[in-house]
N, C-alpha and C positions, 0 to 999 in steps of 0.2 A: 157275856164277856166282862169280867170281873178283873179289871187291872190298877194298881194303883197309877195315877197318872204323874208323870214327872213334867220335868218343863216344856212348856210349847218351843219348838225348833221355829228358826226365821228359813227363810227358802234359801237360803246359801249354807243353812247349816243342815238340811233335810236332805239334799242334795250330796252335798258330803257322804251324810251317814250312808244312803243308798250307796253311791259308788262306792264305798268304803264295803261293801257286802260283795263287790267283785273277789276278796279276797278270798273268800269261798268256790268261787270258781263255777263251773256248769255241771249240776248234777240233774241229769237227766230221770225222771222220776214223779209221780203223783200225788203218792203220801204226804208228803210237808203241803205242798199248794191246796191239797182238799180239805188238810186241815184251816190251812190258814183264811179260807176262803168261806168255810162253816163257821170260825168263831169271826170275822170280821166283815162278812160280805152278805148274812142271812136274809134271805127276800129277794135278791140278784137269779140271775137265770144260771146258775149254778142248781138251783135246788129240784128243777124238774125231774131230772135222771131217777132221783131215791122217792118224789112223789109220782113218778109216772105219767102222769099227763099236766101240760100246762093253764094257768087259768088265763081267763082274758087279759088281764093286764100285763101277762110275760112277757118281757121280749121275744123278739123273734130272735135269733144265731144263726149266723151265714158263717161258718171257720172255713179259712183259707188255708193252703198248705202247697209247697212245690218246691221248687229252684229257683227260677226266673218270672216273673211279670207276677209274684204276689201283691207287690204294694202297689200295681197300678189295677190289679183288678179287684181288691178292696176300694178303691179309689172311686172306682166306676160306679162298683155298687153304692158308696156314701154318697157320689154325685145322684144318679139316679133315681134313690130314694127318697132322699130330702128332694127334690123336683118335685115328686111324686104327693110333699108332703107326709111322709114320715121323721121323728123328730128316731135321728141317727145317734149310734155310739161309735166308733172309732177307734180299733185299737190297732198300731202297727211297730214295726221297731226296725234295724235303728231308729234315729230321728239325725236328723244331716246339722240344727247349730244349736236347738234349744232340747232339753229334756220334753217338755211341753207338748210337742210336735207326735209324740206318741199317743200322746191320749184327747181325741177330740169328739167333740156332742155338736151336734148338727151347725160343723166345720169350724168351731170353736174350737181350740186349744183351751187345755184345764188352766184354770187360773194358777198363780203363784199361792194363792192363800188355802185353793182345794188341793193341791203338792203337800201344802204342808200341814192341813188337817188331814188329810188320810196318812201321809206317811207318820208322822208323831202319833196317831193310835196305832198305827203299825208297828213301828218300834218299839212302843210299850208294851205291846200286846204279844214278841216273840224271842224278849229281851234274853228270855232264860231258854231258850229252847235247842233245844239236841236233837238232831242236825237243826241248823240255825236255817232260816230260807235266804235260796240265794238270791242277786240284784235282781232275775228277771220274776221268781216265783213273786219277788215281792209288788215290782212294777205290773205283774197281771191284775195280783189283787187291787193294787191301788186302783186300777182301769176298771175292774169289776165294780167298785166300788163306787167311783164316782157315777159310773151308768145307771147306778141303784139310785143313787140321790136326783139324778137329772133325769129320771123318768122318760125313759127311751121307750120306742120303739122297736127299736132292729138292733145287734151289735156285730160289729162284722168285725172278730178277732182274725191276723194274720199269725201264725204261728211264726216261735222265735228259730227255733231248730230244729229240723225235723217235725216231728210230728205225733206220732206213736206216746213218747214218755214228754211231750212237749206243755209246759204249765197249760197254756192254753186249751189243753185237751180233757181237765178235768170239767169242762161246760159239757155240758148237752148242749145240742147243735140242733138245730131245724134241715140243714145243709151242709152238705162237707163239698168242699170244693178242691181242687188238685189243677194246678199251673203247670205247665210242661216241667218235666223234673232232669236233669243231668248230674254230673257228677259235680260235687261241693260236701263241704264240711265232711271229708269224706275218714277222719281220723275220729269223727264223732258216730258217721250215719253208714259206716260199710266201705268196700272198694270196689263195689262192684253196682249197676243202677239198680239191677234187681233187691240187694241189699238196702240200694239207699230206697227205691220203690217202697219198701216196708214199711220203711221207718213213716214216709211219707203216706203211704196208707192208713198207718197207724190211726189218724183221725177218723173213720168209719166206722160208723154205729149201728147198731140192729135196727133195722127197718129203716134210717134213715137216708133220704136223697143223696145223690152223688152228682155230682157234674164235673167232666174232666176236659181241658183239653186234649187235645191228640197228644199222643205218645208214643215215642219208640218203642218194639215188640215187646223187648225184657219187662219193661216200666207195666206198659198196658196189660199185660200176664196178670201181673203181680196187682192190678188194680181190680181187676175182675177176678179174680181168686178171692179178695179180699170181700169183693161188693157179693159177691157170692156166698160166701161163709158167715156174712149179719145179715141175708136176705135184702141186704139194700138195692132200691131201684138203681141202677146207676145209665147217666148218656154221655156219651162223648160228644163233645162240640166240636163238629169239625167245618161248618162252614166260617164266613164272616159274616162282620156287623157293616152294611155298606149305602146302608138307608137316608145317611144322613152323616156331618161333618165329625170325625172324632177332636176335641184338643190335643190329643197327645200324640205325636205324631210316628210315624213308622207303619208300613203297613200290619204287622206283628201284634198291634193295639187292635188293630179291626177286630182281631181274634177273640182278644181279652175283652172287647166289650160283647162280643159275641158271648163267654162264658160269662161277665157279671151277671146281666139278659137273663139267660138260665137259672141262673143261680138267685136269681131274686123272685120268677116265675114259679122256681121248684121249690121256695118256701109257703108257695101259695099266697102271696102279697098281691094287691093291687099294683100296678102299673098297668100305665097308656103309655101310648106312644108319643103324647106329646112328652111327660116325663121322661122316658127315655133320651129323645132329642134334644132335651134342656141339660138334662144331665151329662150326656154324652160331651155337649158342645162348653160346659160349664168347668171341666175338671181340670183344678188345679195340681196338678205333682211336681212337683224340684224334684231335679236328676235326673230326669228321664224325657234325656234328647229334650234337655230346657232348653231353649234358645234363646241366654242372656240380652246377647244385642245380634249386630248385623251381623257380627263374623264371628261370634263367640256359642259354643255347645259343653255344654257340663249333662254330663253321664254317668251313674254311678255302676256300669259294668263292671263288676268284680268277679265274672268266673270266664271258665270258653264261650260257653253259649250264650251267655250274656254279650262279649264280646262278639262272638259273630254277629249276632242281630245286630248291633249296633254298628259292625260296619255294613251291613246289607243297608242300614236304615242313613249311612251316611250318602251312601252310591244313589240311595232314592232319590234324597236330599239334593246333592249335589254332583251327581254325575261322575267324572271322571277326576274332578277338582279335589286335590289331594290334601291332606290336612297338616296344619302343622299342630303336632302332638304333643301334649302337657300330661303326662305320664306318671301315676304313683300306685301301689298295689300293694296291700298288707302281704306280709311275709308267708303267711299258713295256705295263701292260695296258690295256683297253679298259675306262675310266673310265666312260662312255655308259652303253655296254651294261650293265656291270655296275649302276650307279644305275637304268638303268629297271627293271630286273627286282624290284628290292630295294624301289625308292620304297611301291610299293602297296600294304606289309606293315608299313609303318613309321607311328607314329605320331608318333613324334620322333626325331631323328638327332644321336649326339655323333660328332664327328669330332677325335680328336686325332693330336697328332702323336708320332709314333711314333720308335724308333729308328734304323731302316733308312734309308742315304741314299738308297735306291732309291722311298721314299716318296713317292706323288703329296702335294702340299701340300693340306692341311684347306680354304683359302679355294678352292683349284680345284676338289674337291671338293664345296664349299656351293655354289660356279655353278653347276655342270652340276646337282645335284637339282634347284636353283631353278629351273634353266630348264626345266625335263622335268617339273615337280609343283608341287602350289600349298603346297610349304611356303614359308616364309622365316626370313631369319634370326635370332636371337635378339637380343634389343637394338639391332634396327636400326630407323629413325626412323618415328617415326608415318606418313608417305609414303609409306615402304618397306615396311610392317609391314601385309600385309593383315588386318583383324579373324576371330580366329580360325582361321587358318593354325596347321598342326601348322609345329614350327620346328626350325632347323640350330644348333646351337653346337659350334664350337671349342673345343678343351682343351689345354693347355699340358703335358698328358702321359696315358698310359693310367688311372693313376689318379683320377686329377682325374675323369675319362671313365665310369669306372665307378661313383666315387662318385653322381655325379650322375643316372647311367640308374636305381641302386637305387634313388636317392630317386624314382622314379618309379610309378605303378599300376601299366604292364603288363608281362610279361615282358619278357625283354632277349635279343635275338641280336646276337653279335659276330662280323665276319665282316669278310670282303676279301682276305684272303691265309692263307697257312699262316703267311708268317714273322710276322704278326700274330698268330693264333690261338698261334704257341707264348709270342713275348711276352707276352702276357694269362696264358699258362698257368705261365710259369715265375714271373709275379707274383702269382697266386693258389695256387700251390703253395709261397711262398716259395722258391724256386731262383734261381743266381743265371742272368743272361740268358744267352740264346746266343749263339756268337759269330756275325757279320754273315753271313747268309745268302748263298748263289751262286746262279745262275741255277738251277743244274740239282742 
């Protein structure tokens, strides 16, 4: 790698430059990433595929891929590993308030100064390049790369979109794993689940392990067709994990530790049982059914099925005790689906607006509950106002939003997206915001 080197970037200017590559948009694709990942990433567990077999020092690759419960059964597997005593890589995406939060080694966050040494040989190194790579092709490499220098053991990348033409999928894998899959990003991955099944397939290698959660018929077709045609062994995980305490709560997590389990087994790695149960009982994840304080849940549910679980996982919780709901949802999702699931749980709903341009607006949001549930809206005319309807208000910012749910009796769930759940989180942590979320 032959570049002339221009000035070193400070971490607010490295950062810039990355997000400043959203302008590029999502090209779904493996050409630029294999490129970028051969002239910058050489030695990384990139290179087994074209030599064939791995040497002892490889990492091992767990690749994640699905719908819902990717980033907590990455999570599991990070937990359980390191338990176990392997020194972990960590690659997931979004990230909820810091850039950081994507790329961790044995539950470390990459420092600000390895940000800005990998991205500034990064820059330098695709300055001139046609097609230029986009923010996610480049945040793989950067993750590949840092893995290289910190001498791992395991990397357990989550895929950003799909799966199939997803950056992440230019690694050779020890293990392909698949999350329960429904319908999302479906203007990128199909209209239909078999369609998006593909896409989500896509991650399956000749000869290599499979481990899936259960799946709807369409989905599971489309998985064993797939595991079938590269000779891969593939199992479905269909019982639970029930041996012992998960952190994460919802019964729905039983499942997913149940697939990390698997998926750490079928790379043929050491694990006991007591690792497991350390790991299990050890894992950290924001958003997912956190339990701020006593009466406060931040959730980063952003599709149907996401939503359902989440209110299966509040009735666990809490019984028949109805929520008062802080409500926000990027615009490209399924607004519907998501309000039907949520309405039945809610006993009142703030909806404010948020920072993200990608934001569905608050009043389109108070139509569609309206019309799907008998709440209405807050200050709207005696005509409009049915006698004792639970009701919608509008907020002119997150706080306003939250002030307003405290001043309420019952608990509080915040939910609709991650890039929401991390705004709430880096304004209840006082941090300062993160910068404008990307698709993937």
């Amino acid at each position: 790698m032959n570049v002339a080197p221009r000035t070193r970037l400070n971490y607010k200017q490295a950062l810039a430059w990355l997000y400043g590559l959203q302008r590029f948009g999502i090209k779904l694709g493996l050409e630029n990433i294999q490129r970028l990942l051969d002239e910058c990433c050489s030695g990384v567990c990139v290179k087994r595929q074209a030599l064939g077999t791995a040497s002892a020092s490889t990492p091992k690759v767990i690749h994640v891929a699905g719908t819902n419960g990717k980033g907590s059964v990455c999570a599991m597997i990070d937990s359980i590993c390191r338990a176990q005593g392997y020194r972990t890589g960590l690659f997931i995406s979004p990230h909820l308030v810091t850039f950081r939060e994507r790329i961790c080694v044995n539950g470390e966050m990459i420092s600000e100064d390895a940000v800005v040494d990998g991205l500034t040989i990064i820059r330098d190194l695709v300055a001139d390049w046609d097609p230029h790579p986009t923010f996610f092709e480049v945040t793989t490499a950067l993750a590949l790369k840092h893995f290289g220098d910190a001498k791992i053991d395991i990397a357990i990348l989550e895929t950003g979109l799909g799966g199939r033409l997803d950056a992440t999928n230019a690694v050779q894998s020890d293990v392909s794993v698949i999350t329960p899959i429904g319908l999302d990003h479906e203007e990128w991955l199909g209209h239909t689940l078999a369609e998006i099944a593909g896409e989500k397939a896509g991650i399956i290698k000749p000869r290599v392990p499979v481990v899936s959660a259960p799946q709807q018929p369409q989905a599971e077709d489309v998985i064993r067709e797939q595991a079938a045609e590269c000779g891969a062994p593939l199992q479905f995980i269909n019982e639970i994990y029930d041996r012992s305490p998960v952190a994460l709560r919802g019964e729905y997590q039983k499942q997913n530790a149940a697939l990390a389990i698997a998926a750490v087994q079928a790379a043929k790695m050491q694990l006991s049982e007591k690792a497991i149960v350390r790991g299990l009982a050890a894992i950290e994840w924001p958003a997912r059914f956190q339990k701020w304080d006593e009466r406060t849940i931040i959730d980063g549910a952003h599709n149907p099925g996401a939503a359902r679980i989440l209110a299966q996982t509040w009735r666990e919780v809490f019984g028949d005790q109805k929520a008062t709901l802080v409500l926000a949802v990027l615009l490209d999702k399924d607004l519907g689906g998501i309000c039907e699931e949520l309405a039945p749980i809610a006993d009142s709903v703030f909806l404010p607006r948020i920072r993200s341009a990608r934001a569905a607006a608050p009043d389109e949001l108070a139509r569609i509950i309206t019309s799907i549930s008998g709440f209405c809206r807050a200050g709207a005319s005696p005509a409009d106002n049915r006698s004792g309807c639970s009701t919608i208000s509008i907020t002119s910012t997150v706080v306003d939003a939250l002030m307003l749910a405290r001043a309420k009796p019952n608990p509080i769930l915040i939910t609709g997206s991650l890039h929401f759940a991390g705004e709430v989180l880096a304004h209840l942590r006082g941090q300062p915001a993160a910068f404008e979320e990307c698709t993937q």
